[in-house]
N, C-alpha and C positions, 0 to 999 in steps of 0.2 A: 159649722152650723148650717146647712142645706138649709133648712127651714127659714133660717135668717130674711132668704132674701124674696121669697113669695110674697113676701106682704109690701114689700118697699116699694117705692113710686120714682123713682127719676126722670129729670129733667135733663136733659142735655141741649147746651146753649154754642153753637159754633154758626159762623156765618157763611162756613162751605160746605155744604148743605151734603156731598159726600163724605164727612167727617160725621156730620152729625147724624146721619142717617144710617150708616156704618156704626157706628159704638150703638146706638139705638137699637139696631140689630144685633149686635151683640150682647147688651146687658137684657134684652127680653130672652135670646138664648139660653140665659142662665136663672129665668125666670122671675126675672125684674118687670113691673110696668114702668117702660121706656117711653118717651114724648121728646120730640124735638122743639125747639125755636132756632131761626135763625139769626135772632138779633135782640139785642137788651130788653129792647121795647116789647117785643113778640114774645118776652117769656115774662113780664112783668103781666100782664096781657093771659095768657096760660093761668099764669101763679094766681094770678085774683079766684079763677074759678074750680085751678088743679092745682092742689098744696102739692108740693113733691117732699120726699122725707132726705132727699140727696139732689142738689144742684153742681153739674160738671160743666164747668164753665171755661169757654176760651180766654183769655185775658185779652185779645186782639178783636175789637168787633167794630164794626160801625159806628156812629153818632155817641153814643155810651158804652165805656170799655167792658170789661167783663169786671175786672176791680171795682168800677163803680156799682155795679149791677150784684157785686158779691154786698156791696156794703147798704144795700138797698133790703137785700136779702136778710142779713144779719140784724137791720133796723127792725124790720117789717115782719120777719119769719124767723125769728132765733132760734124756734128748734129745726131747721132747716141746713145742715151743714153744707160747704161750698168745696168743690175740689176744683181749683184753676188748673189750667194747663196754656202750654205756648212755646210758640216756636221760636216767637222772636226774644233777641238780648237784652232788650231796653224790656220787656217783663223784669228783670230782676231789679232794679229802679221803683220803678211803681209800688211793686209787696214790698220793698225793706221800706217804704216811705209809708204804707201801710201800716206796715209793724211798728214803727217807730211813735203812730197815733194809738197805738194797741188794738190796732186789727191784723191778728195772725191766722192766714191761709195757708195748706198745704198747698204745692205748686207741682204738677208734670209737666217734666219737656218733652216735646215731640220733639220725634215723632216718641208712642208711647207704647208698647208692647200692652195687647187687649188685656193678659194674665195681669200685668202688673195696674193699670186702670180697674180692674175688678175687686184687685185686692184691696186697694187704695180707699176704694169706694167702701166696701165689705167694714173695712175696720173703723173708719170714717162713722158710717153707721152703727157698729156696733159700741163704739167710745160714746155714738152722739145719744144712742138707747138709753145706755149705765146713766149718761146727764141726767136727760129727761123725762126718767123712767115716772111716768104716772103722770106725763103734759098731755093733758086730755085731745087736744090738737095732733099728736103724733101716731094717733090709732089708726090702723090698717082700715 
């Protein structure tokens, strides 16, 4: 569905600022409205004034991880789906402790092939559409 993704909004939240600015360039590539933050706070910051319809998130960030900042998300923005990503091992600690409060996130390791982040993203959105098909909130 080409069409799919002209109307979507993402947020990409990494705090090296060549990751984030790199995928940013990529998912506008594919005709996304892409927006960076560098840090928890700077996309909480963002989000108050730019809903995004997809948040990809590092789990590794400054002062607030990314798991925090997904479940901030999840309170604050439910129809807003979160895709983590990470490079580091102690990430897989954090989401099963998540999960186990019954917050389940999709997780990428880096590094992440752009095709496979696209896709991720792509189906993410179109599961989170079917959800909340007719959340006044999720219009283009």
């Amino acid at each position: 569905m080409p069409g799919l993704r002209r109307s979507h909004k993402v947020l990409i939240i990494d705090d090296a600022p060549s990751v984030a600015d790199t995928l940013a360039l990529i998912f506008s590539k594919e005709g996304y409205e892409a927006r960076v933050a560098y840090s928890a706070e700077q996309a909480i910051e963002i989000i108050a004034k730019w809903v995004p319809d997809l948040a990809i998130v590092d789990v590794v960030l400054p002062q607030m991880n990314g798991l925090e900042l997904a479940l901030v998300l999840k309170d604050n923005y439910p129809h807003c789906p979160v895709l983590l990503f990470s490079g580091e091992e102690a990430t897989g600690e954090l989401v099963a402790r998540a999960a186990r409060d019954g917050n389940v996130f999709e997780v990428l390791a880096k590094p992440v092939h752009p095709a496979y982040m696209l896709e991720a993203a792509a189906n993410l959105l179109r599961s989170n559409s079917n959800y909340s098909n007719g959340y006044a909130g999720n219009s283009a």
